[in-house]
C-alpha positions in Angstrom: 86.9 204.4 164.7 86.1 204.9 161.5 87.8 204.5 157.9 88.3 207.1 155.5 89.7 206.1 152.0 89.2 209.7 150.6 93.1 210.0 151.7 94.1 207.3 149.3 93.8 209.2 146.4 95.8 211.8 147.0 98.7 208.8 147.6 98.1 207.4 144.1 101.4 208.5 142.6 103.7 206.6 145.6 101.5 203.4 145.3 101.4 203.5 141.6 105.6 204.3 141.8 105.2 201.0 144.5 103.5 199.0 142.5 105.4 199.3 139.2 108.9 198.3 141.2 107.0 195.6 142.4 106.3 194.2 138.8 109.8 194.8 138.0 111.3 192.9 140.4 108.9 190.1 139.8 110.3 189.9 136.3 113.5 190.2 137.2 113.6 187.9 140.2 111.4 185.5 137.9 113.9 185.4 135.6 116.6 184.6 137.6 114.7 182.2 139.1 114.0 180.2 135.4 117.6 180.4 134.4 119.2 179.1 137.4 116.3 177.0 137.8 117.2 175.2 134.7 120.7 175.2 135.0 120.4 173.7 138.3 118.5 171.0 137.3 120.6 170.0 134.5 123.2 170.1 136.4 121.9 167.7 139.2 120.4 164.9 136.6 123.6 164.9 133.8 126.1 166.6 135.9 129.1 164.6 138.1 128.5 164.0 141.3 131.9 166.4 142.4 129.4 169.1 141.2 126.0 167.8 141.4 125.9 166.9 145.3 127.4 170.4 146.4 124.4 172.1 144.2 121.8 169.8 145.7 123.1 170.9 149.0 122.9 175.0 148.3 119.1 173.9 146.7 118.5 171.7 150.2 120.0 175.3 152.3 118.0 177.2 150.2 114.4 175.4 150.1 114.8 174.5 153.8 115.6 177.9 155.3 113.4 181.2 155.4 113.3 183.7 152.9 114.0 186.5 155.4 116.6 185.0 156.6 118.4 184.3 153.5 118.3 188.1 152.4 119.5 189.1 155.5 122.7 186.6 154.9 122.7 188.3 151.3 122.7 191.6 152.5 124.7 191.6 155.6 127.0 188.3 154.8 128.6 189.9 151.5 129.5 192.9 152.7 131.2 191.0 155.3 133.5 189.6 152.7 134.3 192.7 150.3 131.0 192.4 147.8 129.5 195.1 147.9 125.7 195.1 146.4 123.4 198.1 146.3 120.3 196.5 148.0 117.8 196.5 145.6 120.2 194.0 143.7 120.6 192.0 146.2 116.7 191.7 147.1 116.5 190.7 143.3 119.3 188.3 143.6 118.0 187.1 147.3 114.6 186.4 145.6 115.8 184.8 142.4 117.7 182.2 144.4 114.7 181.2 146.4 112.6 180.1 143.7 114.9 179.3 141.3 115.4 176.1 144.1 111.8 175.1 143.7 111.8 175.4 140.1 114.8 173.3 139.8 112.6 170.4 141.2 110.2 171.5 138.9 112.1 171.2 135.7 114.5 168.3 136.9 111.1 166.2 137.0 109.7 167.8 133.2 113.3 166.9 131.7 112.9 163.2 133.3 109.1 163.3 131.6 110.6 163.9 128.1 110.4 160.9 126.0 113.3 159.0 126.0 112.7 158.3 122.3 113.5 161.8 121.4 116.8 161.8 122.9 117.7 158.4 120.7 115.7 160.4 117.6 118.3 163.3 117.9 121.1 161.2 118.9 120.5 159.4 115.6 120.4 162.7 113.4 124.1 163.2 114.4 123.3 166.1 117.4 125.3 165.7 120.7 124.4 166.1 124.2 124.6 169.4 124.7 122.5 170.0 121.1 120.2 167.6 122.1 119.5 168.8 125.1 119.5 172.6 124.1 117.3 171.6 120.5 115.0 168.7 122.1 114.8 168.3 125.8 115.0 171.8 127.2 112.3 173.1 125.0 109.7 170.5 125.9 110.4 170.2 129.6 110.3 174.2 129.8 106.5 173.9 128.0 105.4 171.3 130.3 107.0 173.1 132.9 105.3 176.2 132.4 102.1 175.8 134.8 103.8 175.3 137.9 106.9 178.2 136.9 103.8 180.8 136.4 102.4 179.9 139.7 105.5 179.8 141.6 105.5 183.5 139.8 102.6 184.7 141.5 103.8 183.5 144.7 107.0 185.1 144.3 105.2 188.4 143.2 103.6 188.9 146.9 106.8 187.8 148.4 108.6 191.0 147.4 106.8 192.3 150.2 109.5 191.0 152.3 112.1 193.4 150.6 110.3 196.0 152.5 112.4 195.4 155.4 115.8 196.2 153.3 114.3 199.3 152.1 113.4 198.5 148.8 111.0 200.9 147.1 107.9 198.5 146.6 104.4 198.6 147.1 104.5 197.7 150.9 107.2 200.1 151.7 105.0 202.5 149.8 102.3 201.9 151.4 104.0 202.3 155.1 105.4 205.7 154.1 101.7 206.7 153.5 101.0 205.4 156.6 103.4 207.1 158.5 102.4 210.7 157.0 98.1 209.6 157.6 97.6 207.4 160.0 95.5 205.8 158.1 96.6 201.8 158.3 93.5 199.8 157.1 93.3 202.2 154.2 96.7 201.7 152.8 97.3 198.4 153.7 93.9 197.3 152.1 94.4 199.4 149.1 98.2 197.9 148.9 96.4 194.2 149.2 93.5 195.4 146.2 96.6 196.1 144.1 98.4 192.7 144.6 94.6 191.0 143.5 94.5 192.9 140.6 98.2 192.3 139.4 97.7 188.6 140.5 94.4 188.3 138.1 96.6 189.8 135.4 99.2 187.3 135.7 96.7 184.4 136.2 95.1 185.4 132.9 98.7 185.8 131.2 99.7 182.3 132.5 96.1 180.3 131.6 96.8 181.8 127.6 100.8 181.0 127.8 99.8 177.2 129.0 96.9 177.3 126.0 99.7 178.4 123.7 102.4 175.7 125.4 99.6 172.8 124.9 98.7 174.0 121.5 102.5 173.9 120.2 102.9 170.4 122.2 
């Protein structure tokens, strides 16, 4: 059998409409991800144990289970229960979650790395806890943390593959409703895998000046 990508082209405008909801929910996702990421880990290293054990658990549940699985819950479970999410939403929120539970670990172990002394430093200028952590700590554990968030990132940009399956415009879904109207599988699929390289390099290059930038200012 032999291929024929001359049929690709004429696809360009679903794959480029694919690929551009791909990015966006990589952003968004991604930034869920940092925010809860950081609040969780705050929570779990100055919070009380009434409220830092249950959030460890949820982190435990959702590191320890698979991300399929977990958007199914998402997508099935709160309708169950009267919430009601369109489900591009909740492939955003699904995805978030996820990695916002590995970068928790992440940024629990950067806000440990910050030097004690500059907690006493602030402490001694009259700033409080919270000021302290908002002015001093966060700031430096978020630039040392920066690396591991922007790969985490890239890994969570070919993971919105999976939202395929909750029919969530996106480049793989794309790429299957090509498919469906072609018959052309290895073209579409390998075209759909070209793209995710090239968005990857971009984000790779993005991430290697951000962490020049983050060492520079550190």
């Amino acid at each position: 059998m032999s291929f024929d990508f001359s049929v690709v082209p004429s696809y360009s405008q679903i794959l480029g409409t694919g690929l551009l909801w791909t990015v966006v929910i990589t952003a968004l996702a991604g930034t869920i991800s940092i925010l809860f990421g950081v609040g969780i880990a705050i929570i779990s290293l100055y919070g009380s144990k009434i409220v830092s054990l249950p959030v460890r658990g949820v982190v435990f549940l959702f590191m320890g289970t698979p991300l399929l699985l977990q958007l199914y819950l998402l997508y099935y479970g709160l309708s169950q229960v009267g919430v009601m999410l369109p489900a591009f939403w909740t492939g955003v929120l699904g995805l978030g979650l996820h990695y916002a539970a590995y970068n928790a670990d992440i940024f629990r172990t950067c806000l440990r790395g910050v030097d004690p002394g500059q907690t006493e430093a602030a402490r001694s200028l009259g700033f409080g806890r919270g000021a302290t952590l908002r002015h001093f700590i966060i700031p430096q554990a978020l630039l040392t943390a920066l690396p591991q968030v922007g790969n985490n990132s890239i890994i969570l940009l070919k993971d919105t593959a999976v939202l395929s399956v909750l029919g969530i415009t996106e480049l793989v879904l794309n790429a299957q409703r090509a498919i469906s109207e072609t018959y052309r599988p290895f073209e579409f699929y390998f075209t759909a895998a070209l793209l995710y390289y090239l968005v990857n390099l971009a984000m790779e290059g993005l991430l290697n000046v951000a962490a020049r930038k983050a060492e520079a200012i550190r």
